[in-house]
PDB file as gemmi writes it, atoms N, CA and C in Angstrom:
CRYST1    1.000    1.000    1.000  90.00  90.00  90.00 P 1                      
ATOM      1  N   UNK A   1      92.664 103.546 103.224  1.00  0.00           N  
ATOM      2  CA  UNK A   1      92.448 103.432 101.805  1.00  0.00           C  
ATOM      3  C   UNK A   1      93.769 103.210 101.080  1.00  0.00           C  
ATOM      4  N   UNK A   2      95.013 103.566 101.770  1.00  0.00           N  
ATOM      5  CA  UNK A   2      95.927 103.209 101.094  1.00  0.00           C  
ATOM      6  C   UNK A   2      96.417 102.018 101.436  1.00  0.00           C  
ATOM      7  N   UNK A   3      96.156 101.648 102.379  1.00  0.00           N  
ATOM      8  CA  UNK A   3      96.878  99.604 102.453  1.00  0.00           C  
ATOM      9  C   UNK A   3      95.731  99.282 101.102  1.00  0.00           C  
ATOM     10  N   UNK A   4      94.624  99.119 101.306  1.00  0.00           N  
ATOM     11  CA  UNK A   4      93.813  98.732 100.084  1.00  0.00           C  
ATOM     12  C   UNK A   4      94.281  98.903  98.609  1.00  0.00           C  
ATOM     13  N   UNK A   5      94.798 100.311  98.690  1.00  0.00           N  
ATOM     14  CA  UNK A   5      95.349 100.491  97.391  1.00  0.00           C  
ATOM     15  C   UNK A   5      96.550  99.648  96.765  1.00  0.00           C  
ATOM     16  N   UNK A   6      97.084  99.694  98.442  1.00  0.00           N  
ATOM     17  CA  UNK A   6      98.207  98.596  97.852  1.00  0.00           C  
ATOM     18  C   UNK A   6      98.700  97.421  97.801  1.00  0.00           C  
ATOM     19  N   UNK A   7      97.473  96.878  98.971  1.00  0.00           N  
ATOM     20  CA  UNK A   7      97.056  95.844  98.559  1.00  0.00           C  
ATOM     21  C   UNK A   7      96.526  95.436  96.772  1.00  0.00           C  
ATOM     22  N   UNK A   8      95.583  95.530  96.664  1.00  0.00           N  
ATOM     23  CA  UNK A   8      94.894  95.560  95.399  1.00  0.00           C  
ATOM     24  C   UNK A   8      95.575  95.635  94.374  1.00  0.00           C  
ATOM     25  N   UNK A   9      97.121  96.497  94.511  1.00  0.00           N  
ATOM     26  CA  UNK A   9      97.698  97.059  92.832  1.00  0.00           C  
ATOM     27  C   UNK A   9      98.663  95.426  92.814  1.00  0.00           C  
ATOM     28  N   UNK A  10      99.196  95.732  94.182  1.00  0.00           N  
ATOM     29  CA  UNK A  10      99.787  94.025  94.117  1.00  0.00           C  
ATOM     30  C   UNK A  10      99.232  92.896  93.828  1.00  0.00           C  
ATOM     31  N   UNK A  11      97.722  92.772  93.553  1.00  0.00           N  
ATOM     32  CA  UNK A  11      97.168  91.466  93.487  1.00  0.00           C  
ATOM     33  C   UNK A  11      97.126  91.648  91.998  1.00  0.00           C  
ATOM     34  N   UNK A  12      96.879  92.811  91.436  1.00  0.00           N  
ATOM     35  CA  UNK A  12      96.614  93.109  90.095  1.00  0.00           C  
ATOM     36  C   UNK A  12      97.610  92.867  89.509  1.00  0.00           C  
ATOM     37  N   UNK A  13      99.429  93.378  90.256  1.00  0.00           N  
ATOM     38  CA  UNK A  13     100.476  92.806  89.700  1.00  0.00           C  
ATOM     39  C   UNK A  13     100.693  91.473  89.119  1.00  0.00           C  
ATOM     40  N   UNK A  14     100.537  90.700  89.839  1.00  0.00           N  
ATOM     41  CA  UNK A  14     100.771  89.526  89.846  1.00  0.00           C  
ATOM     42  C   UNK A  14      99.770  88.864  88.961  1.00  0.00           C  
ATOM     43  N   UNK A  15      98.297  88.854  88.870  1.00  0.00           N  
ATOM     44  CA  UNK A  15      97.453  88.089  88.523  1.00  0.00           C  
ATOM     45  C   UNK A  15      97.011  88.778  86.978  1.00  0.00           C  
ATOM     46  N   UNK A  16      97.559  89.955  86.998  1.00  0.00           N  
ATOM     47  CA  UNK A  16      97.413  90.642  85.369  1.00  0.00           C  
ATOM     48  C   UNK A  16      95.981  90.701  85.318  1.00  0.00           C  
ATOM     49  N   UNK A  17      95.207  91.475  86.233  1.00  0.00           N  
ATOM     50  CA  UNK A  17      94.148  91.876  86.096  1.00  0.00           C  
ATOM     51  C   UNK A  17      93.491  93.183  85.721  1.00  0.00           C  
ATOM     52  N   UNK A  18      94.353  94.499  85.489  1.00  0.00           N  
ATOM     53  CA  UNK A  18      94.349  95.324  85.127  1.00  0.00           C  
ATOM     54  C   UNK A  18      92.879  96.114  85.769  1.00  0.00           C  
ATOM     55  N   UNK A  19      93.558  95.918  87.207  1.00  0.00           N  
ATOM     56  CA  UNK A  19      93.026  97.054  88.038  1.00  0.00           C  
ATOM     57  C   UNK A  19      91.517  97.003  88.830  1.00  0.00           C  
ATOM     58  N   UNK A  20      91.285  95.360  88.621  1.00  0.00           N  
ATOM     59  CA  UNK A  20      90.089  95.348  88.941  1.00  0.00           C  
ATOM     60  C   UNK A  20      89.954  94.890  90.289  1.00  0.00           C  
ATOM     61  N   UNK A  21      91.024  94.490  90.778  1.00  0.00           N  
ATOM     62  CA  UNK A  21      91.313  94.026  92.762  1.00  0.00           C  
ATOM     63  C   UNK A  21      91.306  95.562  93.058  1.00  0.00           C  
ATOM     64  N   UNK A  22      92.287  96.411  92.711  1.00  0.00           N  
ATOM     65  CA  UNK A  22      92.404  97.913  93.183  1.00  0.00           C  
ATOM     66  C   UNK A  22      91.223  98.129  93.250  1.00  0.00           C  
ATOM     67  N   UNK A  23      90.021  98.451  92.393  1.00  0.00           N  
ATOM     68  CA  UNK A  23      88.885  98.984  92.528  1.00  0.00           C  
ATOM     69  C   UNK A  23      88.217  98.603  93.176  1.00  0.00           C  
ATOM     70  N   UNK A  24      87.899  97.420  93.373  1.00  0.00           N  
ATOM     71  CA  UNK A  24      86.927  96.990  94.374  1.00  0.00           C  
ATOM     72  C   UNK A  24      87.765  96.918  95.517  1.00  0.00           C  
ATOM     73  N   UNK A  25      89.186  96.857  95.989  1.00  0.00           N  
ATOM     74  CA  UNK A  25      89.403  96.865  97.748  1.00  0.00           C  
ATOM     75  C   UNK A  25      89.346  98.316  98.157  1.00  0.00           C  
ATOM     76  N   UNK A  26      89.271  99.279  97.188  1.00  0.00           N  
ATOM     77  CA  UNK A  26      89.287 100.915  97.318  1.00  0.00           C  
ATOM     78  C   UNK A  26      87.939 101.358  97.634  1.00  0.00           C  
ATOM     79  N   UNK A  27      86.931 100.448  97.115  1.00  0.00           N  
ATOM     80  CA  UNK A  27      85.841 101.050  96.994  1.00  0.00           C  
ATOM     81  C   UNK A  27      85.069 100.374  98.334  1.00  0.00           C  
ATOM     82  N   UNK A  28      85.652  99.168  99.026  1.00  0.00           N  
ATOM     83  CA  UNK A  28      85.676  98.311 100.126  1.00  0.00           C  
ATOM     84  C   UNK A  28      86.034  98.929 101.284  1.00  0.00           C  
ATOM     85  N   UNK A  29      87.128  99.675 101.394  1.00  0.00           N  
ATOM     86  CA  UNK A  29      87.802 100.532 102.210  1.00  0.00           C  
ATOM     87  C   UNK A  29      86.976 101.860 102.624  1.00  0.00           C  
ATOM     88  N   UNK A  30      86.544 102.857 101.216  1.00  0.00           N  
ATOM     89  CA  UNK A  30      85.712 104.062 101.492  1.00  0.00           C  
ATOM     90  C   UNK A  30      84.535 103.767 101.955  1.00  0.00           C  
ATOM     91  N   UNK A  31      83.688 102.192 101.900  1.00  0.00           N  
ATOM     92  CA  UNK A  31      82.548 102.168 102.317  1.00  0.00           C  
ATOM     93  C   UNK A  31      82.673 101.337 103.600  1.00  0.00           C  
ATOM     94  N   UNK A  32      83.675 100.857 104.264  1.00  0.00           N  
ATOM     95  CA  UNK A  32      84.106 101.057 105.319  1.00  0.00           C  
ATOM     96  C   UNK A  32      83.838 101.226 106.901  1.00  0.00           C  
ATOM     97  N   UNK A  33      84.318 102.485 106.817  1.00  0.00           N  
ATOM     98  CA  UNK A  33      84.462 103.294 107.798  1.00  0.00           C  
ATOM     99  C   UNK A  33      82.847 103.916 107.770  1.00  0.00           C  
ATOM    100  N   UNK A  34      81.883 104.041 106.456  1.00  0.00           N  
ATOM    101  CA  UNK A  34      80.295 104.497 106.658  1.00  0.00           C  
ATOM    102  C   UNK A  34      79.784 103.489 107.698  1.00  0.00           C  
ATOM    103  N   UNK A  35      79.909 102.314 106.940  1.00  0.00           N  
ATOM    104  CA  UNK A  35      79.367 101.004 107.276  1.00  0.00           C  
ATOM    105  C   UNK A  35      79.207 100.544 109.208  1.00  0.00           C  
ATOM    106  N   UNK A  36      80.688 101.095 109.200  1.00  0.00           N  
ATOM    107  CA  UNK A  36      80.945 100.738 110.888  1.00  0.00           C  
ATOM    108  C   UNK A  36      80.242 101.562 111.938  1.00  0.00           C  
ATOM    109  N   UNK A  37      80.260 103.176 110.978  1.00  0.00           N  
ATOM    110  CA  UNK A  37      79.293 104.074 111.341  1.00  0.00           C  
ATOM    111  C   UNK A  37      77.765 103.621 111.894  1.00  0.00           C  
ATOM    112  N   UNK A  38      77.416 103.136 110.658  1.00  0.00           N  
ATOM    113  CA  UNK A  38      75.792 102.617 110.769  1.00  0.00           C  
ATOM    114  C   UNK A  38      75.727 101.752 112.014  1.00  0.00           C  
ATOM    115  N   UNK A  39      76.744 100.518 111.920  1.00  0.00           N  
ATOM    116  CA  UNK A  39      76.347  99.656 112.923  1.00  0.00           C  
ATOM    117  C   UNK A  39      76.898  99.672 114.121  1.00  0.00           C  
ATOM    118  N   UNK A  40      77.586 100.836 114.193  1.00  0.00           N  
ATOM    119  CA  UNK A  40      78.326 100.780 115.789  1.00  0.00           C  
ATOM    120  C   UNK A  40      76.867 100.960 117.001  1.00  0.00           C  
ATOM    121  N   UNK A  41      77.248 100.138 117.551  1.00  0.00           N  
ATOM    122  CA  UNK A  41      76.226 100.562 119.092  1.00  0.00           C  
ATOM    123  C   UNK A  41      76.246 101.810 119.631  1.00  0.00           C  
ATOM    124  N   UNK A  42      75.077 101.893 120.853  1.00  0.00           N  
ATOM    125  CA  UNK A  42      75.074 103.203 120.875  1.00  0.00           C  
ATOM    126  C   UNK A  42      75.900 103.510 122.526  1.00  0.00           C  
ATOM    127  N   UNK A  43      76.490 102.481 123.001  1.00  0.00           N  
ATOM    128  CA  UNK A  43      77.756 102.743 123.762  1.00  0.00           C  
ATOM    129  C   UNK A  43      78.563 102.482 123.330  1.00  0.00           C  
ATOM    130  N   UNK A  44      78.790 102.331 122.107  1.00  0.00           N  
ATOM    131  CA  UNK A  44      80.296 102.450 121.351  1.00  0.00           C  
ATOM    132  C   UNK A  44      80.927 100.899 121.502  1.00  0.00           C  
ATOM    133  N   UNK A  45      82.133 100.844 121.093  1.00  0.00           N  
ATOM    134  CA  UNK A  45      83.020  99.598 121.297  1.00  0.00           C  
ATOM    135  C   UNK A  45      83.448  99.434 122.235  1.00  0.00           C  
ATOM    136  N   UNK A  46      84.160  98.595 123.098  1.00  0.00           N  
ATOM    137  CA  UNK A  46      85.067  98.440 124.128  1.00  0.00           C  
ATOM    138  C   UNK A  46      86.475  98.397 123.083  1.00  0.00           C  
ATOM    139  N   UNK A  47      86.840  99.460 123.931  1.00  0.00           N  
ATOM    140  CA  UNK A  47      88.223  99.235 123.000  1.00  0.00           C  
ATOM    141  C   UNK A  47      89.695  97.990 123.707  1.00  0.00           C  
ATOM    142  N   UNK A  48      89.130  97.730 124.674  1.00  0.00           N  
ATOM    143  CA  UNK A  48      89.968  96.674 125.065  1.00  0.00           C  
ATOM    144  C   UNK A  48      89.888  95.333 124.652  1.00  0.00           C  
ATOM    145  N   UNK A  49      88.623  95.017 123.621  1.00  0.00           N  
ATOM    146  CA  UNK A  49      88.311  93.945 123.438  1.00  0.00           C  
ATOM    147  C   UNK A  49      88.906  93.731 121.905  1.00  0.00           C  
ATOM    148  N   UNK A  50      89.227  92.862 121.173  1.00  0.00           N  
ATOM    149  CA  UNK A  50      89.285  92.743 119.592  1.00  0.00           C  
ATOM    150  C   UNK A  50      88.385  91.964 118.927  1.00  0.00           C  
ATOM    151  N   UNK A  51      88.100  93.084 117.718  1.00  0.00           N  
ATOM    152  CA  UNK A  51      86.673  92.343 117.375  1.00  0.00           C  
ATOM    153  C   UNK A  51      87.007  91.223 116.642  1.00  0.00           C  
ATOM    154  N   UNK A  52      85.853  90.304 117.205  1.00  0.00           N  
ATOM    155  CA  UNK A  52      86.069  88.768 116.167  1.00  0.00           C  
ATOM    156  C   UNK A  52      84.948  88.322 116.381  1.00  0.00           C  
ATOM    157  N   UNK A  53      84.481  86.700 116.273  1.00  0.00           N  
ATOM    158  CA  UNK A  53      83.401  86.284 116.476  1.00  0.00           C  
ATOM    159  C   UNK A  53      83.253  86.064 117.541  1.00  0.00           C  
ATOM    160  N   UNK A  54      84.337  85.474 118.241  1.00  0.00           N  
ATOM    161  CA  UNK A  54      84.763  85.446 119.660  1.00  0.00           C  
ATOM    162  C   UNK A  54      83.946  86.063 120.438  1.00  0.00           C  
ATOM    163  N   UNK A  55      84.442  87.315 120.551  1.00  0.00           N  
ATOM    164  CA  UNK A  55      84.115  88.339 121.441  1.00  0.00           C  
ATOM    165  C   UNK A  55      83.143  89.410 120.921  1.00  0.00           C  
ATOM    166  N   UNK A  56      82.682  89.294 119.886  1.00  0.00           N  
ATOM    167  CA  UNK A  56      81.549  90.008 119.382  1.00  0.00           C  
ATOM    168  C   UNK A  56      80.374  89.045 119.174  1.00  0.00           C  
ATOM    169  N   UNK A  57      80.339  88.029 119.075  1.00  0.00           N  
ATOM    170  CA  UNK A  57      79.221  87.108 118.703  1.00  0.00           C  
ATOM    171  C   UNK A  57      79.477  86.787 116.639  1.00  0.00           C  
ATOM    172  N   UNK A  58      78.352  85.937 116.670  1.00  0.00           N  
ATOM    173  CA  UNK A  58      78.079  85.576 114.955  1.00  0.00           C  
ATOM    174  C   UNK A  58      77.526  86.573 114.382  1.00  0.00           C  
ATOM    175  N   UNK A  59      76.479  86.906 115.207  1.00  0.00           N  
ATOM    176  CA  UNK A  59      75.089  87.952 114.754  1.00  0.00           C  
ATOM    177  C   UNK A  59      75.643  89.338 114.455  1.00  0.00           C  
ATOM    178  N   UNK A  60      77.193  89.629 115.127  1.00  0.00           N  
ATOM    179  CA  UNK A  60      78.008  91.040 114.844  1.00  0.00           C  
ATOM    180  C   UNK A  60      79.136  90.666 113.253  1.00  0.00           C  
ATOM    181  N   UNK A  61      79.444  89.752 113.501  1.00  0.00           N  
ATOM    182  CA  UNK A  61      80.436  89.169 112.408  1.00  0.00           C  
ATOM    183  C   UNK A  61      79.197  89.055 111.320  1.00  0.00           C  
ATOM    184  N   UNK A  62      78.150  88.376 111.460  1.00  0.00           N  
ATOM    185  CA  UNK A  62      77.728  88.480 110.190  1.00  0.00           C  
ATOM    186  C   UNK A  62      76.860  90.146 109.550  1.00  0.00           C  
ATOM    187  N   UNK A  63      76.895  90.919 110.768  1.00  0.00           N  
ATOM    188  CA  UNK A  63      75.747  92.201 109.832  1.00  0.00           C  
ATOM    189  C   UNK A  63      77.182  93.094 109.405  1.00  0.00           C  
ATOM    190  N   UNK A  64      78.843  92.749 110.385  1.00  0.00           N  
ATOM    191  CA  UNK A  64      79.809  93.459 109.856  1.00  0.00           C  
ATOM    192  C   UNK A  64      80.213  92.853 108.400  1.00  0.00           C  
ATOM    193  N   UNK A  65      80.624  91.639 108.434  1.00  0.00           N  
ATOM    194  CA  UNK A  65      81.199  91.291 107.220  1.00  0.00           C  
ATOM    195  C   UNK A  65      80.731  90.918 105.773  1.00  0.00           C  
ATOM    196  N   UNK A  66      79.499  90.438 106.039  1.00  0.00           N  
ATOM    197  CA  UNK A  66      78.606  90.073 104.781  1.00  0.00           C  
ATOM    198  C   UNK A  66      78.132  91.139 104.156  1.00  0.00           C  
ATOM    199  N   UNK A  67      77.503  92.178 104.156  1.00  0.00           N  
ATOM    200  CA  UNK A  67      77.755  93.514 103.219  1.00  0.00           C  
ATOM    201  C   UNK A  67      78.747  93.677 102.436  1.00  0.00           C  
ATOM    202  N   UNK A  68      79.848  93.825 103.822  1.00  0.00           N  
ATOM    203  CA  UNK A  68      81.233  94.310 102.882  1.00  0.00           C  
ATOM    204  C   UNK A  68      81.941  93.736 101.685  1.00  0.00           C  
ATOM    205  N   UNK A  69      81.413  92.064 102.172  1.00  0.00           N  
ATOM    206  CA  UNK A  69      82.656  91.098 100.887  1.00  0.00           C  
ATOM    207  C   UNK A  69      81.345  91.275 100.191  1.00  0.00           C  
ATOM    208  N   UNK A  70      79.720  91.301 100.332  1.00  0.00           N  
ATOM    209  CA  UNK A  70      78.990  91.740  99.167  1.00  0.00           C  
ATOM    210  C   UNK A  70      79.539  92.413  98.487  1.00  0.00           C  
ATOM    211  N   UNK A  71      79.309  93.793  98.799  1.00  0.00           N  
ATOM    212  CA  UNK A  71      80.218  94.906  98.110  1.00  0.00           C  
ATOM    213  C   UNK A  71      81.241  94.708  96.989  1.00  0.00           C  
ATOM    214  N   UNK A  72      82.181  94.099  97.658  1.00  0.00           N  
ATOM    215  CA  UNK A  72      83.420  93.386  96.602  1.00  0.00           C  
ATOM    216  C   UNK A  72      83.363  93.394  95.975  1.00  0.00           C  
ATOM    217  N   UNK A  73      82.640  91.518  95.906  1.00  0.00           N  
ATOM    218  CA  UNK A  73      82.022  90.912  95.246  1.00  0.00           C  
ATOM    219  C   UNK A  73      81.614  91.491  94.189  1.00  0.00           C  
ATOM    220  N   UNK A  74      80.416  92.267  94.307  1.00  0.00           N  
ATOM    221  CA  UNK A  74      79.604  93.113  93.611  1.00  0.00           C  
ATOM    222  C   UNK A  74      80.637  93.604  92.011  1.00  0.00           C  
ATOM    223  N   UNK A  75      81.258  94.523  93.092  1.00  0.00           N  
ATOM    224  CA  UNK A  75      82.243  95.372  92.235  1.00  0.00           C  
ATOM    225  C   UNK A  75      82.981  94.856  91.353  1.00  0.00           C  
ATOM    226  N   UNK A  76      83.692  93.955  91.733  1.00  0.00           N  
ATOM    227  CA  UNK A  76      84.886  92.718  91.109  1.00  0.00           C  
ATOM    228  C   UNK A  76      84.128  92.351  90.081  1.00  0.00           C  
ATOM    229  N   UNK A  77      83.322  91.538  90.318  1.00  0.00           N  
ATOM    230  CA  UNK A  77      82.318  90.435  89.185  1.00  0.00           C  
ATOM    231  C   UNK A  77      81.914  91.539  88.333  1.00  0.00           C  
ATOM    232  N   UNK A  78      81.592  92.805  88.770  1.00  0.00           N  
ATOM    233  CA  UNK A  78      80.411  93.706  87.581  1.00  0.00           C  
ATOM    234  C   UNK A  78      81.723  94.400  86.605  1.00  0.00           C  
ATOM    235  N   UNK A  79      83.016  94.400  87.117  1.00  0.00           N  
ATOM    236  CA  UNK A  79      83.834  95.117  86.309  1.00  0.00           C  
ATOM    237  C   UNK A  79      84.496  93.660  85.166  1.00  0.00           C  
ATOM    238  N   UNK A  80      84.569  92.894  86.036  1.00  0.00           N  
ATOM    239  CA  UNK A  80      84.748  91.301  85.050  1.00  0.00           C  
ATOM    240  C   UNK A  80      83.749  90.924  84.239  1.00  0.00           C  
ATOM    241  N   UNK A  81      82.570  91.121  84.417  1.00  0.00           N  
ATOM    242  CA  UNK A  81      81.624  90.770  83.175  1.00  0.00           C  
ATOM    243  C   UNK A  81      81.013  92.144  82.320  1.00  0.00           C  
ATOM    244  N   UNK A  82      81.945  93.531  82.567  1.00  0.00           N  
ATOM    245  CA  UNK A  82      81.549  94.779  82.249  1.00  0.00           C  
ATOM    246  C   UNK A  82      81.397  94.467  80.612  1.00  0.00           C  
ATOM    247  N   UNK A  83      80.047  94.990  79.904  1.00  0.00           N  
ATOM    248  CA  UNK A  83      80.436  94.735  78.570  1.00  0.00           C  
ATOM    249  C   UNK A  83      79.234  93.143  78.135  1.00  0.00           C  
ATOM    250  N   UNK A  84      79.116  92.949  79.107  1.00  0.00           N  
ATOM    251  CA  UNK A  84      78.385  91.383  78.826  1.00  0.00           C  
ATOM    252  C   UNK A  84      76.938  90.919  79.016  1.00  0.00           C  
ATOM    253  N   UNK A  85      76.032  90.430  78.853  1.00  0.00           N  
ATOM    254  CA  UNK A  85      75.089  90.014  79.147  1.00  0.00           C  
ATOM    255  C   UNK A  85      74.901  88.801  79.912  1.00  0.00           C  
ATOM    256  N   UNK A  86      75.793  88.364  80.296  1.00  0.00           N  
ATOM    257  CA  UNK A  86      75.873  87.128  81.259  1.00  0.00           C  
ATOM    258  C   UNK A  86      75.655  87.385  82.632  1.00  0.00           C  
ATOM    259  N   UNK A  87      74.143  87.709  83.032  1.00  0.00           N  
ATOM    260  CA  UNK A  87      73.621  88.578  84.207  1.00  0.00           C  
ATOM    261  C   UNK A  87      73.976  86.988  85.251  1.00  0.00           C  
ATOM    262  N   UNK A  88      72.971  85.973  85.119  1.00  0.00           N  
ATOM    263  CA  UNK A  88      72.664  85.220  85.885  1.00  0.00           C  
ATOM    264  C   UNK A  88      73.830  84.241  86.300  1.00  0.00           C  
ATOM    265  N   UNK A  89      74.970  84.300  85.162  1.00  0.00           N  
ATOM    266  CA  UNK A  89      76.484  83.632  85.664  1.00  0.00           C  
ATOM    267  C   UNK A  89      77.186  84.139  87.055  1.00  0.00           C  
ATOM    268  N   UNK A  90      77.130  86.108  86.623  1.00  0.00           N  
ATOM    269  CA  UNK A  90      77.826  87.094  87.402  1.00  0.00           C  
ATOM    270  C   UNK A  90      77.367  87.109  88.674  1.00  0.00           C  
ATOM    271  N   UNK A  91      75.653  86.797  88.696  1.00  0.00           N  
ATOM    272  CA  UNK A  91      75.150  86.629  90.019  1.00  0.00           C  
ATOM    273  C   UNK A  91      75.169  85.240  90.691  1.00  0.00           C  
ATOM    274  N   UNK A  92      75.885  84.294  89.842  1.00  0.00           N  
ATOM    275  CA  UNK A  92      76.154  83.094  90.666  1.00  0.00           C  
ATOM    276  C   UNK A  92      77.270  83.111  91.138  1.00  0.00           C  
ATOM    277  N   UNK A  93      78.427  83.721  90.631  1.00  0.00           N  
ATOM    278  CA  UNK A  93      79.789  83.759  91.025  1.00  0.00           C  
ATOM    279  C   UNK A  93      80.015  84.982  92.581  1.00  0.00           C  
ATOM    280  N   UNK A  94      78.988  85.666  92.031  1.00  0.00           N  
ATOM    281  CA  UNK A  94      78.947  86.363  93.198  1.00  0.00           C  
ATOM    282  C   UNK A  94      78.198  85.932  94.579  1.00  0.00           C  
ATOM    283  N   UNK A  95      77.217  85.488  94.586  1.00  0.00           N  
ATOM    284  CA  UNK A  95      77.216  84.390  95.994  1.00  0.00           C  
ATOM    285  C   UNK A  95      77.588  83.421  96.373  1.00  0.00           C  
ATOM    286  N   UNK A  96      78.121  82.738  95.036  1.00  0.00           N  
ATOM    287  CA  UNK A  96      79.204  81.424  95.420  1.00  0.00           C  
ATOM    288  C   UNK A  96      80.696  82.300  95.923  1.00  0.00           C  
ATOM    289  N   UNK A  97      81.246  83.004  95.749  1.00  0.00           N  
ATOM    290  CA  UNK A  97      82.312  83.422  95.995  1.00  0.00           C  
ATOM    291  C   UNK A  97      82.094  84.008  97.414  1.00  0.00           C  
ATOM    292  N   UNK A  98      81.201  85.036  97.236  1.00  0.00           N  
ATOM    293  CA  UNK A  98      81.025  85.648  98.811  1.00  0.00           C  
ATOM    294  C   UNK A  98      80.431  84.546 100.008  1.00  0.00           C  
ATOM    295  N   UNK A  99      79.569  83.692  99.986  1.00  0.00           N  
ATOM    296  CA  UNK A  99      79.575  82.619 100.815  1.00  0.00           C  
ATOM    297  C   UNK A  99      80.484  81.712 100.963  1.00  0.00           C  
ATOM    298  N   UNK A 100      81.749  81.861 100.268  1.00  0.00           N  
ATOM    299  CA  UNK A 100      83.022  80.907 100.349  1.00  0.00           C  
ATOM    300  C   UNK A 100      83.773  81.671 101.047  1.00  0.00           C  
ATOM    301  N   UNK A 101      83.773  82.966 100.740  1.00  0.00           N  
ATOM    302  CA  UNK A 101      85.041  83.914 101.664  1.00  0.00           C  
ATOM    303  C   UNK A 101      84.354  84.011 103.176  1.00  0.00           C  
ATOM    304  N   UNK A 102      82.921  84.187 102.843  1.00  0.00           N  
ATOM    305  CA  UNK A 102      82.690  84.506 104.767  1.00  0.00           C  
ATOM    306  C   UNK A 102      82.457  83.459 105.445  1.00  0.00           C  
ATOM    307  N   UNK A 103      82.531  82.106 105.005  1.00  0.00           N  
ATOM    308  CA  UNK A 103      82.686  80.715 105.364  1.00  0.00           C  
ATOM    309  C   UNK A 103      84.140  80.345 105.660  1.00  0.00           C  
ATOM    310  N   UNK A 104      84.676  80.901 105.067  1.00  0.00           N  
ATOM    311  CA  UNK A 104      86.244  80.600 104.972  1.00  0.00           C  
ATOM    312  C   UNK A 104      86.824  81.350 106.779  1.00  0.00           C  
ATOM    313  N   UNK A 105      86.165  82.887 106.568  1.00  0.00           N  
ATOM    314  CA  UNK A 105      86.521  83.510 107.413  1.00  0.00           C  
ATOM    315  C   UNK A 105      86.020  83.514 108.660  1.00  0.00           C  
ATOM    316  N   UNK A 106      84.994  83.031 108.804  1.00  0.00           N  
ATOM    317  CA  UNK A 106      84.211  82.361 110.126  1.00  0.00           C  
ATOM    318  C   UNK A 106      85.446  80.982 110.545  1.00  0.00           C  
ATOM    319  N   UNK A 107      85.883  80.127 109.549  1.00  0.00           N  
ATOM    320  CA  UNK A 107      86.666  79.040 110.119  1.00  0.00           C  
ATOM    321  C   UNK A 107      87.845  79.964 110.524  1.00  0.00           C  
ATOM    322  N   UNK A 108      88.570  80.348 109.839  1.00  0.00           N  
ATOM    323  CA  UNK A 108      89.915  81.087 110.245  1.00  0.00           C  
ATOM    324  C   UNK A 108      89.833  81.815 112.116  1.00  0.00           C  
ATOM    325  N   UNK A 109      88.492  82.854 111.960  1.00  0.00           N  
ATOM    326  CA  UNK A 109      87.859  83.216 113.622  1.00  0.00           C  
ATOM    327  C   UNK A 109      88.760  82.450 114.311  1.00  0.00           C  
ATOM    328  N   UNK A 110      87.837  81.454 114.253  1.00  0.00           N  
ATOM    329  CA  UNK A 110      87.752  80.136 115.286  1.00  0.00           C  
ATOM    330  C   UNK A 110      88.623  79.643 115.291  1.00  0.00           C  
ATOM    331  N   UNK A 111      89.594  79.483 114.304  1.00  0.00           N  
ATOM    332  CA  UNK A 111      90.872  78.411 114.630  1.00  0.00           C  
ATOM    333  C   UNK A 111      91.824  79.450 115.123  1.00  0.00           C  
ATOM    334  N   UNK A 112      92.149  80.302 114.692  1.00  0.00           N  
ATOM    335  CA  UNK A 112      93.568  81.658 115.408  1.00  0.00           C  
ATOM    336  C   UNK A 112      93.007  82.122 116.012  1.00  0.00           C  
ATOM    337  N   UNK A 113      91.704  82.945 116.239  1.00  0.00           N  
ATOM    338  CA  UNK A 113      91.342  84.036 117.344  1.00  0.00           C  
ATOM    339  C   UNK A 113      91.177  82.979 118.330  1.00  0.00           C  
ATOM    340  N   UNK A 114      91.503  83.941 119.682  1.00  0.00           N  
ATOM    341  CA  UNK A 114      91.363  83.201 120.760  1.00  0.00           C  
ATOM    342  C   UNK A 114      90.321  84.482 121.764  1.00  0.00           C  
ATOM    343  N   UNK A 115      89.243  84.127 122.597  1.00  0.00           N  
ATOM    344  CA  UNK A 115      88.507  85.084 123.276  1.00  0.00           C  
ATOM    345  C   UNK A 115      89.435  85.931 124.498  1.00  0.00           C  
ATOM    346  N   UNK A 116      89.515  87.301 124.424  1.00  0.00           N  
ATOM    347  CA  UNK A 116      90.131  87.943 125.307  1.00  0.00           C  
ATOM    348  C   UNK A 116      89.058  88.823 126.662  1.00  0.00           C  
ATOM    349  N   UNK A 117      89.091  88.877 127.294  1.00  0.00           N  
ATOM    350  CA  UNK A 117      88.240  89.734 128.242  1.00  0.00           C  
ATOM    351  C   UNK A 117      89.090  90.937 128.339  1.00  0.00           C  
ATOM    352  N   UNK A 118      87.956  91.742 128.388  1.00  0.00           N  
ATOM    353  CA  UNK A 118      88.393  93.443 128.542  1.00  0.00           C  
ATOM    354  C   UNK A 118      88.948  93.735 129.902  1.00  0.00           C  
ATOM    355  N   UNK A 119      89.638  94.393 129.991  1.00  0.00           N  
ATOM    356  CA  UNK A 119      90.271  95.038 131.456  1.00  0.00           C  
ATOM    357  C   UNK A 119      89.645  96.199 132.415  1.00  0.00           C  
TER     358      UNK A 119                                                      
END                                                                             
């Protein structure tokens, strides 16, 4: 929770957003570690392996990551239009944005991760 934090205060630095990256990568971070909870298998991880799409499949990358940048998403957009009635904008920016980041991040996978076998 604290890389998040500081991640986030730095994005806020720079972009003069007054605190609204902090909140949502904080609130990204605490829901987290529940999240991984829920979906961990019930023999656990291989810890020799690193998770990616690679070596976890699509079907793991997508029930891990698409919640979470939901989440964000969620948070970010609802504190940016806090105050507003512009429901159906906030909910377009929010699946256009979150289907751009986990599109984005499915290409990234694939081009740097490389598949490792466990030992």
């Amino acid at each position: 929770m604290l890389i998040s934090f500081i991640l986030g205060i730095s994005i806020d630095i720079f972009y003069d957003s007054l605190g609204m990256h902090t909140a949502s990568m904080v609130a990204l971070a605490f829901a987290r570690n529940a999240w991984i909870r829920i979906i961990i298998p019930t023999g656990g991880y291989d810890e020799n392996v690193q998770p990616s799409i690679l070596n976890m499949g699509i079907g793991w990358f997508f029930t891990y990551s698409l919640p979470l940048i939901l989440l964000h998403h969620v948070i970010f957009f609802y504190i940016d239009y806090l105050g507003t009635d512009l429901y159906l904008p906030m909910v377009n920016r929010i699946l256009s944005s979150a289907s751009f980041v986990w599109i984005l991040g499915i290409m990234v996978q694939m081009l740097f991760y490389k598949r490792k076998r466990g030992i």
